[in-house]
N, C-alpha and C positions, 0 to 999 in steps of 0.2 A: 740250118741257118736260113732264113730268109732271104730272099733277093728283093731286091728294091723294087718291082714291079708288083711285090708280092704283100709289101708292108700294108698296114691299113688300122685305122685307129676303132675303138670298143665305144660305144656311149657308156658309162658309167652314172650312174643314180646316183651322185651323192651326195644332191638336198631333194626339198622336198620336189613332189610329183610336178607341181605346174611348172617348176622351171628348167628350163634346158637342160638333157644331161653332159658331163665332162665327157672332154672326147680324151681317151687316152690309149698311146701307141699299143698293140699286140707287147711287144715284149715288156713293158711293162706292167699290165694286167697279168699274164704271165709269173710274173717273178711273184707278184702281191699275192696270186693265187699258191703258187708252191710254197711261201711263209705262212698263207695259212692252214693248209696242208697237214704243213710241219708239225706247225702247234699242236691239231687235233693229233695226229701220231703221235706224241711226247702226250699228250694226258691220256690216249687211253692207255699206255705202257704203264703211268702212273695208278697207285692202288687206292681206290674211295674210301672212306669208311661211311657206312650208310648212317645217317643222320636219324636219331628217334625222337621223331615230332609226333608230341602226343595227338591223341585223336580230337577235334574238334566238334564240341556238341553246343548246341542253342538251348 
């Protein structure tokens, strides 16, 4: 667990580049990163079927 000396917030990108990014706490950054994690773990457990897209010619 963090101590309060210890807390400290992440800039976050989430518009475009020129403007300021989101300041947001460690722990949750944190959690948003383990959900997505998650997700990628649960699709590659899941089985593809490979897609046949015909060959494209000009």
């Amino acid at each position: 667990m963090l101590r309060p000396e210890d807390d400290f917030e992440l800039p976050v990108f989430d518009r475009p580049m020129e403007d300021p990014p989101s300041r947001v706490p460690y722990e949750v950054a944190v959690r948003a990163f383990e959900e997505i994690i998650a997700a990628f773990k649960l699709r590659e457990k899941t089985t593809h079927v490979a897609e046949d897209i015909p060959e494209f010619k000009m």
